[in-house]
C-alpha positions in Angstrom: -6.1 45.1 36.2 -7.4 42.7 33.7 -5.0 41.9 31.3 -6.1 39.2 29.6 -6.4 40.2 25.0 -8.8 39.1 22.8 -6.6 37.5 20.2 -3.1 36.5 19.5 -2.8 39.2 16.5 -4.3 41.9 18.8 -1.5 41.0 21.6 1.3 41.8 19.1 -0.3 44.4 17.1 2.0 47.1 18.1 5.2 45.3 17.5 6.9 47.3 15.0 10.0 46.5 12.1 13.6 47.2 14.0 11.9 46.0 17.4 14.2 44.1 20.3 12.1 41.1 21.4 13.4 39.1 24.0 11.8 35.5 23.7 10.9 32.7 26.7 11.7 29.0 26.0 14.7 26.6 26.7 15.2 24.1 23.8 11.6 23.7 22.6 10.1 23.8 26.3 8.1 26.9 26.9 8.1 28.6 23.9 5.7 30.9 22.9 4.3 29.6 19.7 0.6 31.2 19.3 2.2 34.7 19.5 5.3 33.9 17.0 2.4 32.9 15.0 0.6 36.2 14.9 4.2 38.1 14.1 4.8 35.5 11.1 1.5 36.2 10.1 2.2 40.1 10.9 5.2 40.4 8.3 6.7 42.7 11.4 10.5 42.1 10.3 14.1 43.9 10.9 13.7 42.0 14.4 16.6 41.3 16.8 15.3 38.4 19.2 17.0 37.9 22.4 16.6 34.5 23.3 18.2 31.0 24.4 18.4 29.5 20.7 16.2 30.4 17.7 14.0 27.1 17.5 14.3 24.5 14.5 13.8 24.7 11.4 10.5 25.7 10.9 8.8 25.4 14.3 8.9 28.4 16.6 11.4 31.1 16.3 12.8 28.8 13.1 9.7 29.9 11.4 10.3 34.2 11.2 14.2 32.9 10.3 12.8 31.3 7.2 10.6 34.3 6.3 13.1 36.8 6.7 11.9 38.6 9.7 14.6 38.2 12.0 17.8 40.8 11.6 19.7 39.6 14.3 20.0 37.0 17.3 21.8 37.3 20.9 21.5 33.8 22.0 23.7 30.5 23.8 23.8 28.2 20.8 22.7 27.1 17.2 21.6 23.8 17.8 20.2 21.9 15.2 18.5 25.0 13.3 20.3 24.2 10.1 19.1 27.6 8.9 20.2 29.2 11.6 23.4 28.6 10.9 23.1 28.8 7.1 21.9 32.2 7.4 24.7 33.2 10.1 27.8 31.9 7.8 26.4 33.2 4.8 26.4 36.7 6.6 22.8 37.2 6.2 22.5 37.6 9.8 23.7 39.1 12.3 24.8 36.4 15.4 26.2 37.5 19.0 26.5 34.0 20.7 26.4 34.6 24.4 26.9 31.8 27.2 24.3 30.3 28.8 24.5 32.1 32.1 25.3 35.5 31.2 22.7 36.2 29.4 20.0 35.0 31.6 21.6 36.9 34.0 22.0 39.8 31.7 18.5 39.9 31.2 17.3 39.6 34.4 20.2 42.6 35.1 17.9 44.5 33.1 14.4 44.0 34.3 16.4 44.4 38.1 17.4 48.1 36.8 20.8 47.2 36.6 23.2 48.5 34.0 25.9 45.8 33.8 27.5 43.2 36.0 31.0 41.3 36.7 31.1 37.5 36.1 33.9 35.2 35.6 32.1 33.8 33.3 34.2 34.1 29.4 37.4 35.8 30.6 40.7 34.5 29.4 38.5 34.2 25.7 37.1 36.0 22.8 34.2 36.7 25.1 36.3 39.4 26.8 39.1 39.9 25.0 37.3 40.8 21.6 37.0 39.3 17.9 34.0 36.8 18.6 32.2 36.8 14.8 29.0 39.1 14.7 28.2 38.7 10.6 30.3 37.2 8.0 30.1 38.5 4.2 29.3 36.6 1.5 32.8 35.2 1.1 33.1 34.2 4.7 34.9 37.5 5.6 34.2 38.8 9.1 32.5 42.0 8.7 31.1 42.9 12.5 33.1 41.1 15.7 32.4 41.5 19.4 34.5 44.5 21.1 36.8 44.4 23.7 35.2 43.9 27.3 36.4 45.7 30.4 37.9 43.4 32.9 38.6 43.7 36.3 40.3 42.0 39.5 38.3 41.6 42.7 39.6 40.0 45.8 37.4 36.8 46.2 37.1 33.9 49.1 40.1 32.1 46.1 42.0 35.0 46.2 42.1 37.6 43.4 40.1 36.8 40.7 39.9 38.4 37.1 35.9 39.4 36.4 34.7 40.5 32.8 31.8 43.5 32.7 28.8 42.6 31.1 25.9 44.8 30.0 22.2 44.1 30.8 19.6 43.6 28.4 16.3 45.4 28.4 14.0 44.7 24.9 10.9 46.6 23.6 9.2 43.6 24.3 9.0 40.5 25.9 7.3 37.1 24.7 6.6 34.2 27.3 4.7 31.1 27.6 3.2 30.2 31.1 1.5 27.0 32.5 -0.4 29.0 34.3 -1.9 32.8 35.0 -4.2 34.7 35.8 -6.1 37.8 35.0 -4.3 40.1 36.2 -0.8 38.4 34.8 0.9 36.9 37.9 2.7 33.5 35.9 4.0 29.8 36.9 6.0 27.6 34.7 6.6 24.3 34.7 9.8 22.3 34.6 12.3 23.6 31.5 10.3 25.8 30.5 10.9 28.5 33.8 14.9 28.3 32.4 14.6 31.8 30.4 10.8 32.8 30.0 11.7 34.5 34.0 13.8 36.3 33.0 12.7 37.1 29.0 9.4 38.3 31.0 11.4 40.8 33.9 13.4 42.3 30.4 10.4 43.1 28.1 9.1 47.0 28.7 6.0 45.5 27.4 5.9 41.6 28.5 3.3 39.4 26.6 2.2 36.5 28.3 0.2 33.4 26.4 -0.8 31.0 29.1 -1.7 27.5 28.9 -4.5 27.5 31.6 -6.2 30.7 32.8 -7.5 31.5 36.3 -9.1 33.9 38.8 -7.3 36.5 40.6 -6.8 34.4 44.0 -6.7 31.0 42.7 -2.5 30.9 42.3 -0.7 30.7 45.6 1.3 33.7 46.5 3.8 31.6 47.0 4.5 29.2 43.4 3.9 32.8 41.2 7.7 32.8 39.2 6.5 36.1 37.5 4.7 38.7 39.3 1.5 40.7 37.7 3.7 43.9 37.7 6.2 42.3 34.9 3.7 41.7 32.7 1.6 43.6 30.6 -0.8 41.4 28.2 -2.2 38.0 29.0 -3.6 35.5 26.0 -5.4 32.2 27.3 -4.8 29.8 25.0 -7.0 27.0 23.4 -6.9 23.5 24.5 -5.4 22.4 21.4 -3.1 25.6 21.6 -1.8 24.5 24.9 -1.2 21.2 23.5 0.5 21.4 20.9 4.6 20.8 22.1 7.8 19.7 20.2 10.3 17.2 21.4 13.3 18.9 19.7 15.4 15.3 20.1 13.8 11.6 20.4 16.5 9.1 21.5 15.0 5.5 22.0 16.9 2.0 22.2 15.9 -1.4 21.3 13.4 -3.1 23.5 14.7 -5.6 25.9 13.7 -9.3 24.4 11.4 -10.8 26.8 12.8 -13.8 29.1 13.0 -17.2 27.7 12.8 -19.2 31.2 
């Protein structure tokens, strides 16, 4: 029942080039750093990462986009990952954008065990009917677009209501970042961070966990765990430093008030 590795490197030894990896973190909030580190480090490439968004430039999942590693992202947005999107309309990668809520609910469709689902969610638009941009050519030519969805009318408490079908994710492996854990890999999350790393954890056959704080079997109450044990294969403590060491993807700040005259 102990789950907890050695080393970063150790966790993700076994990750292997063409490998679907679907990866925690909302933003810059709760992403699993240490172990992107050991696969930049790795070299493991011909990836396709499930996740949110794909970092900045070169922090997080921005750093295996610079090295090459990464074939092909499912994700919500860009951002400001000027790379990202470099790479993407230059047609050296491969791009299905997918909103927000369908694919966390996609992927926690497929650690549930369920194929596919209806949601209202991108009907009436390229999202169902077809022709969203995959991967461009050189020339800015689409080569690959996003088929045809099947759609469907269910009577509804508005009336009928059209629905689009949506299949569920499941990836070779999943990469989170918890707040807390313990040995035996039950997680919490704080705050942003519990927006995808959920349900990046339930999709992951193998679901590697690096954890900010590590406790005893006992010492999390039953009822705070957002990620049981059973989801989760590989534990890494983290260092101090580690566990410190957070992004602010956006800093907005406005003049300070001058202080009163009277």
């Amino acid at each position: 029942m102990d789950k907890v590795v050695v080393s970063a490197q150790d966790a993700v030894a076994d990750i292997r080039p063409g490998s679907c990896l679907a990866v925690g973190g909302f933003g810059l909030s709760g992403v699993p750093t240490v172990l992107i580190a050991a696969l930049l480090e790795s070299g493991v490439d011909d990836l396709e990462v499930v996740s949110n968004n794909c970092g900045i430039d070169g922090w997080g999942l921005g750093q295996l986009l610079q090295a090459r590693q990464i074939r092909r992202m499912v994700s919500s947005y860009v951002g400001g990952n000027k790379e990202f999107a470099r790479q993407y309309l230059s047609g050296e990668l491969e791009v299905e954008l997918t909103p927000q809520g369908t694919l966390a609910e996609r992927l926690r469709a497929g650690g549930s065990g369920i194929p596919a689902f209806y949601t209202a969610t991108g009907v009436g638009t390229q999202v169902a009917d077809g022709g969203l941009p995959w991967r461009y050519d050189g020339a800015g030519n689409v080569l690959i677009s996003s088929p045809v969805k099947e759609t469907r009318t269910f009577r509804t408490a508005e009336g009928e209501k059209a629905f689009v079908l949506e299949q569920a994710l499941v990836s070779d492996f999943g990469l989170v970042r918890a707040w807390k854990g313990d040995r035996h890999g039950n997680l919490m999350y704080r705050l942003a961070a519990r927006n995808f790393n959920p349900m990046a954890a339930m999709s992951g056959k193998i679901t590697i966990a690096e954890v900010e704080q590590l406790v005893e079997p006992g010492d999390l109450d039953p009822n705070q765990i957002h990620t049981p044990g059973v989801y989760v294969h590989r534990v890494l403590a983290l260092t101090p430093e580690q566990a410190a060491d957070k992004r602010i993807e956006r800093t907005t700040v406005r003049p300070r008030p001058e202080a009163d005259e009277s």
